[in-house]
ZANUVO-546264 format. One record per atom (N, C-alpha, C): residue in three letters; atom name; x, y, z. Coordinates in Angstrom, 1 decimal, decimal comma. Example, Ala and Ser with C-alpha at 12.3 -4.5 7.8 and 13.67 -1.06 7.14 Angstrom:
% ZANUVO-546264
{'ALA' 'N' {13,2 -5,7 7,8}}
{'ALA' 'CA' {12,3 -4,5 7,8}}
{'ALA' 'C' {13,2 -3,3 7,8}}
{'SER' 'N' {12,8 -2,2 7,1}}
{'SER' 'CA' {13,7 -1,1 7,1}}
{'SER' 'C' {12,9 0,0 7,9}}
This chain:
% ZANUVO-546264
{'UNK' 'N' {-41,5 11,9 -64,2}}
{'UNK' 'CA' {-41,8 11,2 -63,0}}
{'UNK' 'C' {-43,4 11,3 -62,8}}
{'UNK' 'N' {-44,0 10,6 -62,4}}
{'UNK' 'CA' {-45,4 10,1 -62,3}}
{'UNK' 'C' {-46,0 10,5 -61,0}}
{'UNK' 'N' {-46,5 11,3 -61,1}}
{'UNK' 'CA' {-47,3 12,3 -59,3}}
{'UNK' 'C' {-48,2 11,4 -58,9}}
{'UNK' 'N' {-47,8 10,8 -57,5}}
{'UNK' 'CA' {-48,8 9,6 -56,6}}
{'UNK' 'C' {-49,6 10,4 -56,2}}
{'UNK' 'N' {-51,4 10,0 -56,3}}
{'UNK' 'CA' {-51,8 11,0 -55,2}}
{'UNK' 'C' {-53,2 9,6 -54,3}}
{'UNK' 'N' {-53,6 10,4 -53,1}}
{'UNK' 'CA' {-54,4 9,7 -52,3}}
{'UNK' 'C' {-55,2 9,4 -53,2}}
{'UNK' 'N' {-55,9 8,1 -52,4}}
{'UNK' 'CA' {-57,4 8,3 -52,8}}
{'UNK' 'C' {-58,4 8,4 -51,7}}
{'UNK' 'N' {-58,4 8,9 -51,1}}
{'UNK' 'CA' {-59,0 9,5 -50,0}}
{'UNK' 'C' {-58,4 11,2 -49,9}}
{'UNK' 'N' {-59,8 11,4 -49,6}}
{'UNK' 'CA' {-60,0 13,5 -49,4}}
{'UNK' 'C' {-59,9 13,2 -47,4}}
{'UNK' 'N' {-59,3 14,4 -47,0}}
{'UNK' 'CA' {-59,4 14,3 -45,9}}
{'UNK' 'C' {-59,8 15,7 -45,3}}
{'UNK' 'N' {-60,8 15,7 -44,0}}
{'UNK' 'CA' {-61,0 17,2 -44,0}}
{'UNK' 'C' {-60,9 17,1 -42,1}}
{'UNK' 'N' {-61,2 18,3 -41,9}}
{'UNK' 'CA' {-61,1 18,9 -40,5}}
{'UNK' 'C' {-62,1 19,4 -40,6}}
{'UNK' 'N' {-63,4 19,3 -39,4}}
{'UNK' 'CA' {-64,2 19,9 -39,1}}
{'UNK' 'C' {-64,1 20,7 -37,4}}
{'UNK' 'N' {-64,8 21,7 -37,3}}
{'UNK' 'CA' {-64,4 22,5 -36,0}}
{'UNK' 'C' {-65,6 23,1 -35,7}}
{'UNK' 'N' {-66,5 22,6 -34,8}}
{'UNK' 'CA' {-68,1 23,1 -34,9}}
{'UNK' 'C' {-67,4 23,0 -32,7}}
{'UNK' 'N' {-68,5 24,1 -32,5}}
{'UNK' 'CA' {-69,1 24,3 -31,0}}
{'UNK' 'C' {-69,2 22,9 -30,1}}
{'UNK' 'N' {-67,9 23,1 -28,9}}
{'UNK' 'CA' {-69,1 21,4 -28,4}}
{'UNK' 'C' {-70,2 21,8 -27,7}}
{'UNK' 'N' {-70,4 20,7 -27,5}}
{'UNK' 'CA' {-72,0 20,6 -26,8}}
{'UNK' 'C' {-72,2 20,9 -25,6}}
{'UNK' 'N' {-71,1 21,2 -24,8}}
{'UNK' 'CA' {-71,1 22,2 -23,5}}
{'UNK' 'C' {-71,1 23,6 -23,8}}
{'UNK' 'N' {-70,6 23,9 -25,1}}
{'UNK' 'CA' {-70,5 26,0 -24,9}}
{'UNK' 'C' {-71,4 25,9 -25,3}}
{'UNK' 'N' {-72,8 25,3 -25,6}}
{'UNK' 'CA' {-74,1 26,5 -25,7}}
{'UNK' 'C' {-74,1 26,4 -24,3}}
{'UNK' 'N' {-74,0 25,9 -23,2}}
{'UNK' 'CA' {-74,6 26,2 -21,9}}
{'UNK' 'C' {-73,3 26,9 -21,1}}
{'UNK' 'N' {-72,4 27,3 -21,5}}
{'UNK' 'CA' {-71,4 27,9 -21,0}}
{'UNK' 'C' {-71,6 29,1 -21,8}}
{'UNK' 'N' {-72,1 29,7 -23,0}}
{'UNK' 'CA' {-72,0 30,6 -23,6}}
{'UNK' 'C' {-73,4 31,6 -23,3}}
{'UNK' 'N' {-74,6 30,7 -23,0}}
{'UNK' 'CA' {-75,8 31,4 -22,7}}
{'UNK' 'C' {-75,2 31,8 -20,9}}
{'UNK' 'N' {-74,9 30,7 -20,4}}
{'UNK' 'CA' {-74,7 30,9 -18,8}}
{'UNK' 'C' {-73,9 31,9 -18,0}}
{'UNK' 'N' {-72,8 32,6 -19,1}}
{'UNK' 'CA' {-71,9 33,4 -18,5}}
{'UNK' 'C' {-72,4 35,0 -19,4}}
{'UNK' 'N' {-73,2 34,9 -20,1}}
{'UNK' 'CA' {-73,8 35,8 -21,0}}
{'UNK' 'C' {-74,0 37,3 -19,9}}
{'UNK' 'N' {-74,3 38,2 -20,1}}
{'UNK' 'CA' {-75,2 39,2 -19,8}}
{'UNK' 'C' {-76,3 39,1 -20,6}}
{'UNK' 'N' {-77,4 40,0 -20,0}}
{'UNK' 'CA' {-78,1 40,1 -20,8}}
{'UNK' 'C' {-79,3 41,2 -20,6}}
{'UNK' 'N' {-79,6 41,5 -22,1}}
{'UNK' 'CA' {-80,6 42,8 -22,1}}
{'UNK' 'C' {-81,6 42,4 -22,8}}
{'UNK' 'N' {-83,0 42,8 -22,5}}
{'UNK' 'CA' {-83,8 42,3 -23,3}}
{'UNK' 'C' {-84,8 43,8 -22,8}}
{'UNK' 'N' {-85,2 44,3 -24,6}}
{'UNK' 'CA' {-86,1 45,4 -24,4}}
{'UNK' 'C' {-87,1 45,5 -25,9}}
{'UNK' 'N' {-88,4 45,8 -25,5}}
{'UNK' 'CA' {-89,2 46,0 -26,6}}
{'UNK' 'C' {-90,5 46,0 -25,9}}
{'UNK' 'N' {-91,7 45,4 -26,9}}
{'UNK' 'CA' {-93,0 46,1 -26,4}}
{'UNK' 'C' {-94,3 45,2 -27,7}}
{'UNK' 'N' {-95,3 45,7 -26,7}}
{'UNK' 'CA' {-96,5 45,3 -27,8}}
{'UNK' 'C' {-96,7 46,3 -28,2}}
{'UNK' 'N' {-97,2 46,6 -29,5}}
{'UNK' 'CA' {-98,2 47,6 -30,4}}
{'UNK' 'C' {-99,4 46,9 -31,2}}
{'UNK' 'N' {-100,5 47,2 -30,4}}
{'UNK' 'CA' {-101,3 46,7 -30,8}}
{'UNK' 'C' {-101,3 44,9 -30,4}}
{'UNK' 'N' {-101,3 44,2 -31,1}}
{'UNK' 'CA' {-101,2 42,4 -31,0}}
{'UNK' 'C' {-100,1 41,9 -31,3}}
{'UNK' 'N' {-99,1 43,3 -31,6}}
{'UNK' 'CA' {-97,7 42,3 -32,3}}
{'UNK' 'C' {-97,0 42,9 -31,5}}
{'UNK' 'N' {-95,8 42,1 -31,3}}
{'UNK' 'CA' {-94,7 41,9 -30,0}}
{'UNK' 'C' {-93,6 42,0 -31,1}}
{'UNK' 'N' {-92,6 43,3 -30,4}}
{'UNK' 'CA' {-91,3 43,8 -31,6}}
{'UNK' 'C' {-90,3 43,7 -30,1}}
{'UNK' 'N' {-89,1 43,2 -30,0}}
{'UNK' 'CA' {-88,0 43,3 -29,3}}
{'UNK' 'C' {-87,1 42,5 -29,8}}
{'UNK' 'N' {-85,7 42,8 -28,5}}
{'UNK' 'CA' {-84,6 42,7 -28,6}}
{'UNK' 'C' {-84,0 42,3 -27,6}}
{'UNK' 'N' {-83,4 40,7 -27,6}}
{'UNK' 'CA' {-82,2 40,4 -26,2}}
{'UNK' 'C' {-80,8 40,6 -26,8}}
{'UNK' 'N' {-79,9 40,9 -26,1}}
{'UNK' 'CA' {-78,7 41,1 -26,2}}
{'UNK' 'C' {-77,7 40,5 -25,5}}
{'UNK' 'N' {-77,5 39,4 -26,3}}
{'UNK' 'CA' {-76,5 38,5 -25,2}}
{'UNK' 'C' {-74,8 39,2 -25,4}}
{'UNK' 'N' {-74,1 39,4 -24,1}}
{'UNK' 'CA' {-72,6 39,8 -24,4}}
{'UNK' 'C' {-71,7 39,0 -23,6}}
{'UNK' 'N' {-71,0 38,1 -24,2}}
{'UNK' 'CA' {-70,3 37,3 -23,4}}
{'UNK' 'C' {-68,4 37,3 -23,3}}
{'UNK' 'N' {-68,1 37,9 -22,6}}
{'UNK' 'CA' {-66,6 38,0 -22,4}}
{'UNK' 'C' {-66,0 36,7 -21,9}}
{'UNK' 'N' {-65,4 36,3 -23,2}}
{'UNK' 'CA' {-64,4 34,8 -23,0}}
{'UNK' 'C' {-63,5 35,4 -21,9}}
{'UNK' 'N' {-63,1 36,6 -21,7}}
{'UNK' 'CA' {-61,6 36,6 -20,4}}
{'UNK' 'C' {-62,2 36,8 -19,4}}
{'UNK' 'N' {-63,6 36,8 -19,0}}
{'UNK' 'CA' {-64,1 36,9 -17,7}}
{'UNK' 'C' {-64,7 35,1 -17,4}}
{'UNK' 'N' {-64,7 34,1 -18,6}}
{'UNK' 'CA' {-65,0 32,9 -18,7}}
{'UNK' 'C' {-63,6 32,1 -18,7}}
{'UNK' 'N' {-62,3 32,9 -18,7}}
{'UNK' 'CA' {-61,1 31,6 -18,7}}
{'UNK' 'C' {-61,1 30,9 -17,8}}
{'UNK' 'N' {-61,6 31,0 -16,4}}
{'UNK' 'CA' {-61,5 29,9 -15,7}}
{'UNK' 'C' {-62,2 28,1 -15,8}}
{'UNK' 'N' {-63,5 29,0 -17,4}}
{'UNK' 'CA' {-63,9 27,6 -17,1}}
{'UNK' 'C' {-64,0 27,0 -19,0}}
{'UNK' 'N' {-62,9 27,7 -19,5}}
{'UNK' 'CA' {-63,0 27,2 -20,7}}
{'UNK' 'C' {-60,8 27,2 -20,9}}
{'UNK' 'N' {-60,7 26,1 -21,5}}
{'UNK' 'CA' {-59,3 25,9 -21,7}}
{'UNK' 'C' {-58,7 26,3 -23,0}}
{'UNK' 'N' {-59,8 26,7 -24,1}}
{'UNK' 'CA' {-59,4 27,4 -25,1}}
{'UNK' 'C' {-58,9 28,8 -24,7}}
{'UNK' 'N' {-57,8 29,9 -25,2}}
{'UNK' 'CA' {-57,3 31,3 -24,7}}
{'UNK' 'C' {-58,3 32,1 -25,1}}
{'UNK' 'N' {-58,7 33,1 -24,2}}
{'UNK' 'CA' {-60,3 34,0 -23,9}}
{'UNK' 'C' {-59,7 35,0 -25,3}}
{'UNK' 'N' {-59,4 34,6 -26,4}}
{'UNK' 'CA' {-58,6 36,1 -26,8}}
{'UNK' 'C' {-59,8 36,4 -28,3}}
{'UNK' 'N' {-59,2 37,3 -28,8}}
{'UNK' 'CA' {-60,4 38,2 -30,2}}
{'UNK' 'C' {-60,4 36,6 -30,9}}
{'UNK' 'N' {-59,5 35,7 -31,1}}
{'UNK' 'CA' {-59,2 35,2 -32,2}}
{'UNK' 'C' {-61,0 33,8 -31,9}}
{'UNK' 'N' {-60,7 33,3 -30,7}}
{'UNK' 'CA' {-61,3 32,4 -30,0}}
{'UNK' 'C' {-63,0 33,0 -30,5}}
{'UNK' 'N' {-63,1 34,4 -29,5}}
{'UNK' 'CA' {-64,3 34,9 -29,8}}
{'UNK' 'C' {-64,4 35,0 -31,1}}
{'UNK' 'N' {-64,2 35,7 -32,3}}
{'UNK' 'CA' {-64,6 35,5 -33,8}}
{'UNK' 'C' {-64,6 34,1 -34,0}}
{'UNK' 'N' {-64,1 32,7 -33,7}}
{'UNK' 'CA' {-64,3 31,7 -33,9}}
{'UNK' 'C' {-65,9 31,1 -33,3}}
{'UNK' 'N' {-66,1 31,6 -32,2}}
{'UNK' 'CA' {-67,8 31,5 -30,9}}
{'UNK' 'C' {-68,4 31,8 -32,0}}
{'UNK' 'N' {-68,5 33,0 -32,6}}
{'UNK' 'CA' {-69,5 34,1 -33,1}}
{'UNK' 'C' {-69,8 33,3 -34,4}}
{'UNK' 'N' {-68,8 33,0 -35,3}}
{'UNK' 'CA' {-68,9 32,3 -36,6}}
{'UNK' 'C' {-69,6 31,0 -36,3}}
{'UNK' 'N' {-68,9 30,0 -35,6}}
{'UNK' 'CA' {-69,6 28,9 -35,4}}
{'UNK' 'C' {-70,9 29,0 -35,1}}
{'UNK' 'N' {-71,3 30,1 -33,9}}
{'UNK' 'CA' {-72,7 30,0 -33,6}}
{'UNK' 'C' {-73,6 30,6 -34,1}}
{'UNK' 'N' {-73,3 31,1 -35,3}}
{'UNK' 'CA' {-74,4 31,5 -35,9}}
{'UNK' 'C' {-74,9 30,3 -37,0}}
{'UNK' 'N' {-73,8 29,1 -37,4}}
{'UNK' 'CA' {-74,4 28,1 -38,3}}
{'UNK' 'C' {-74,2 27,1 -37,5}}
{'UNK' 'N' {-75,1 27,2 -36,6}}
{'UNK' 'CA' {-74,8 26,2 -35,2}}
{'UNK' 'C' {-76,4 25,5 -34,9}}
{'UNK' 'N' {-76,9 25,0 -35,4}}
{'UNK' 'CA' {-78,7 24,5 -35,2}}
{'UNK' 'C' {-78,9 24,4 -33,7}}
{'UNK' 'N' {-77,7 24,1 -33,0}}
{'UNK' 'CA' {-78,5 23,6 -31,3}}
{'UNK' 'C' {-78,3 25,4 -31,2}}
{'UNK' 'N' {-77,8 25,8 -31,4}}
{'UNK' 'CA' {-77,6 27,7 -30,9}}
{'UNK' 'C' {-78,7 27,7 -31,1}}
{'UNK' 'N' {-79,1 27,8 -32,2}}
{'UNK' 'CA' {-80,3 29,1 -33,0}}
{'UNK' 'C' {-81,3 28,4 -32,5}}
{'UNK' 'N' {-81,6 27,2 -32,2}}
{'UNK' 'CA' {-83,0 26,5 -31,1}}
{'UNK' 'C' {-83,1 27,3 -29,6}}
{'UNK' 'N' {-81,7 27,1 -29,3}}
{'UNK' 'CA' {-81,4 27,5 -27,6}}
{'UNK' 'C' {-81,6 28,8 -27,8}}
{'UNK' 'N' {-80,7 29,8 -28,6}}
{'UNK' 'CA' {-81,3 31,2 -28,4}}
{'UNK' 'C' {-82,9 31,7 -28,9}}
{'UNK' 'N' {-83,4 30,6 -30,0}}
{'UNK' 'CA' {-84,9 31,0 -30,0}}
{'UNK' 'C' {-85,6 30,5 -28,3}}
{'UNK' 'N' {-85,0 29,5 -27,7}}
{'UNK' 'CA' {-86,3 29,5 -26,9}}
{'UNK' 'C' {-85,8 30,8 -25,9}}
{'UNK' 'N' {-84,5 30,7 -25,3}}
{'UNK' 'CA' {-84,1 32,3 -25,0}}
{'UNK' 'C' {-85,0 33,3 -25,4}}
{'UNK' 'N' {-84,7 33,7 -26,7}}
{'UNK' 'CA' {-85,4 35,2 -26,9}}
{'UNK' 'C' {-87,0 35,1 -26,2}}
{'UNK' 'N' {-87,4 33,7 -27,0}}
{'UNK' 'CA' {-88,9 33,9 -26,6}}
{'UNK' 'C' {-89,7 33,9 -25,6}}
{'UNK' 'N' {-88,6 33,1 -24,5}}
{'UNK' 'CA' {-89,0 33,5 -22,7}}
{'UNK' 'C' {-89,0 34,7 -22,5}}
{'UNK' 'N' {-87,6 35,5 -22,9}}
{'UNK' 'CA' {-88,1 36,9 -22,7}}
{'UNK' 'C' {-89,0 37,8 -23,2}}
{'UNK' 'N' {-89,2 37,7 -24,5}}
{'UNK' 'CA' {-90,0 38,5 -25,0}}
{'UNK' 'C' {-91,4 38,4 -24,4}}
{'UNK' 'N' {-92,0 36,9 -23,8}}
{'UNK' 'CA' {-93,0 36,7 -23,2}}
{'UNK' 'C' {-92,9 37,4 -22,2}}
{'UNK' 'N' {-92,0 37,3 -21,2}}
{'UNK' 'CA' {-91,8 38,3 -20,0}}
{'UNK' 'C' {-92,2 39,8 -20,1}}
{'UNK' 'N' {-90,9 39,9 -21,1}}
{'UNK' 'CA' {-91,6 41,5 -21,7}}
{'UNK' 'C' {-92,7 41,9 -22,0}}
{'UNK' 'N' {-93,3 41,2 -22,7}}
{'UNK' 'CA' {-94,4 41,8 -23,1}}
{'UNK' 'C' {-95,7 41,1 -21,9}}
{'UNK' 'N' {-95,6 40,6 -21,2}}
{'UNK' 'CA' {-96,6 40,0 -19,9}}
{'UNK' 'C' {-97,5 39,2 -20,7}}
{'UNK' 'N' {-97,6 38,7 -21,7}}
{'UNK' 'CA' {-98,6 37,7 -22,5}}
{'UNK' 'C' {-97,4 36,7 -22,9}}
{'UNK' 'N' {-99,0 35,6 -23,2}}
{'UNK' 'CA' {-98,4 34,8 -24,1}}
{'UNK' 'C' {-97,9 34,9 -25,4}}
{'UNK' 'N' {-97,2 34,4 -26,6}}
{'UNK' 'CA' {-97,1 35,1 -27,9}}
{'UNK' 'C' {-96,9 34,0 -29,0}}
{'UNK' 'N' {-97,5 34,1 -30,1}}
{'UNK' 'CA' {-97,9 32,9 -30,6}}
{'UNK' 'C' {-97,0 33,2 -32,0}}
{'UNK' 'N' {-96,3 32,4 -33,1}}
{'UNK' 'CA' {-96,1 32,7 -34,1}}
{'UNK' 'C' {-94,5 33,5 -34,3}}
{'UNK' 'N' {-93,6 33,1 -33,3}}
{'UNK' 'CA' {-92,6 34,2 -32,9}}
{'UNK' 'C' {-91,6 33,7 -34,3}}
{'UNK' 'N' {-91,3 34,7 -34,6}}
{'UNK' 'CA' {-89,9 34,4 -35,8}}
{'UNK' 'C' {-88,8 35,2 -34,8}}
{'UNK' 'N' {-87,6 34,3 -35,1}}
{'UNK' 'CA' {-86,1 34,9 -34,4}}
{'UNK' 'C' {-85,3 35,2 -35,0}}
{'UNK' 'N' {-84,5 36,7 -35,5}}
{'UNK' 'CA' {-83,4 36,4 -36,2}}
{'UNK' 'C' {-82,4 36,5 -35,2}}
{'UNK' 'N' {-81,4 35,7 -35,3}}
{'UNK' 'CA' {-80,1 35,4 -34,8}}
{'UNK' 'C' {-79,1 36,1 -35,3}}
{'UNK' 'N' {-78,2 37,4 -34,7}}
{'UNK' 'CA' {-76,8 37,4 -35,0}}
{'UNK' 'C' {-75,9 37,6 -34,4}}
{'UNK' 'N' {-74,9 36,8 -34,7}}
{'UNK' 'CA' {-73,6 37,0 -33,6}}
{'UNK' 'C' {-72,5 37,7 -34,5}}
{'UNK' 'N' {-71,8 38,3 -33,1}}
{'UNK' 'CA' {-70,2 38,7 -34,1}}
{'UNK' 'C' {-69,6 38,9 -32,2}}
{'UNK' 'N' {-68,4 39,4 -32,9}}
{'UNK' 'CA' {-67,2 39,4 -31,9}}
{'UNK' 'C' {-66,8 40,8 -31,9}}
{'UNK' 'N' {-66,1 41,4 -30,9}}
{'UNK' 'CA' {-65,7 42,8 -30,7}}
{'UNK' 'C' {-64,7 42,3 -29,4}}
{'UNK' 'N' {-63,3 42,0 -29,9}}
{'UNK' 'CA' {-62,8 42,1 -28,9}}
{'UNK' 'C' {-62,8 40,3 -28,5}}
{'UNK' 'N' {-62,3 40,2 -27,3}}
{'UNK' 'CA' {-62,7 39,0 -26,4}}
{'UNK' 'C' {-64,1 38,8 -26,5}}
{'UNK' 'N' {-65,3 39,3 -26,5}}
{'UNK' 'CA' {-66,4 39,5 -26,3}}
{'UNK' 'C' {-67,5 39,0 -27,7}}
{'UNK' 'N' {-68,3 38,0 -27,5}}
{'UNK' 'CA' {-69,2 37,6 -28,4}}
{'UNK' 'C' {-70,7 38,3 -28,2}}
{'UNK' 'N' {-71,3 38,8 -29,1}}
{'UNK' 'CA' {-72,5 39,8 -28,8}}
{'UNK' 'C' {-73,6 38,7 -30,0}}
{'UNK' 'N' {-74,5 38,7 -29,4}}
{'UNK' 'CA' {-75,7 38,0 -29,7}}
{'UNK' 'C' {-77,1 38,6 -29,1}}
{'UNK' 'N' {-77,6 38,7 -30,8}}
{'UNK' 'CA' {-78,4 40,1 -30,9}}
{'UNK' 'C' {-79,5 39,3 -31,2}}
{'UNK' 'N' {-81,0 38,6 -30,4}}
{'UNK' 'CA' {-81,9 38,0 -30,8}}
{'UNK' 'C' {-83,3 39,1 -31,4}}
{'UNK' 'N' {-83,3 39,4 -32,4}}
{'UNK' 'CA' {-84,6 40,0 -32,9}}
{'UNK' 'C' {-85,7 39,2 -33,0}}
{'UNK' 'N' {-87,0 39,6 -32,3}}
{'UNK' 'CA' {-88,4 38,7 -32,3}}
{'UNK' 'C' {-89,1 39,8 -32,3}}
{'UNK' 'N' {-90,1 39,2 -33,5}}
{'UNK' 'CA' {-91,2 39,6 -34,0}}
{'UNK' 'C' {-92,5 38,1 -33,1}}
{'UNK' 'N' {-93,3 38,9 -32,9}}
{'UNK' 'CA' {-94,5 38,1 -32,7}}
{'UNK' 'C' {-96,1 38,5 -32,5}}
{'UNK' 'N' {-97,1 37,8 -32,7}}
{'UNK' 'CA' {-98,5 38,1 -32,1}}
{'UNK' 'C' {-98,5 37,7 -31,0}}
{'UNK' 'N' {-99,5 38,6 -30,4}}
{'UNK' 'CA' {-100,2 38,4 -28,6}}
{'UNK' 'C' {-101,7 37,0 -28,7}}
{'UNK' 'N' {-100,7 36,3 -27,8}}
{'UNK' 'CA' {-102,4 35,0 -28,1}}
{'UNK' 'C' {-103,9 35,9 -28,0}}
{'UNK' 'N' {-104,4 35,3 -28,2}}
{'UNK' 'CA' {-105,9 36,1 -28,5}}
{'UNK' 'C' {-106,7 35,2 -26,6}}
């Protein structure tokens, strides 16, 4: 017997919509600590976001499974890593009371629980 197959590939894509970056920065906590030495600006924001304290405004279930799905997505997510760079770098400006020129962001998320943790590391110079 002779095996029919498609000719067409079919796939499933599952990316972030375009409302949880503003539901996921908005319900966030957040920590932001670090400092200048010398002209260069070294800190850290800490976003922690508990999906079961957000079920009222998300219809996906607040559970570990959801969160590890937030965390993966948003780390290969380009509108994230824009939104949390301009994030980190308000604060860091705050923090450090200058302006700051040249800021690199590393971005990392993971999940613990219901709970998505987003850890912005910035490096930067103090404007002259």
């Amino acid at each position: 017997m002779t095996r029919r197959v498609s000719l067409f590939e079919r796939s499933v894509s599952v990316r972030l919509a375009p409302v949880a970056v503003e539901l996921i920065h908005g319900a966030a906590r957040m920590l932001t600590e670090g400092g200048l030495a010398g002209d260069r600006y070294t800190g850290s924001t800490m976003l922690t976001v508990d999906l079961a304290r957000a079920a009222d405004r998300i219809s996906d279930p607040p559970d570990a499974t959801t969160a590890l799905r937030v965390a993966v997505l948003y780390a290969g997510d380009e509108r994230c890593r824009i939104e949390a760079r301009r994030l980190a770098v308000d604060e860091a400006r705050r923090v450090a009371g200058c302006d700051l020129t040249a800021p690199l962001v590393d971005v990392v998320s993971r999940a613990r629980g219901t709970e998505v943790h987003l850890s912005l590391d910035v490096e930067a110079r103090r404007t002259a």
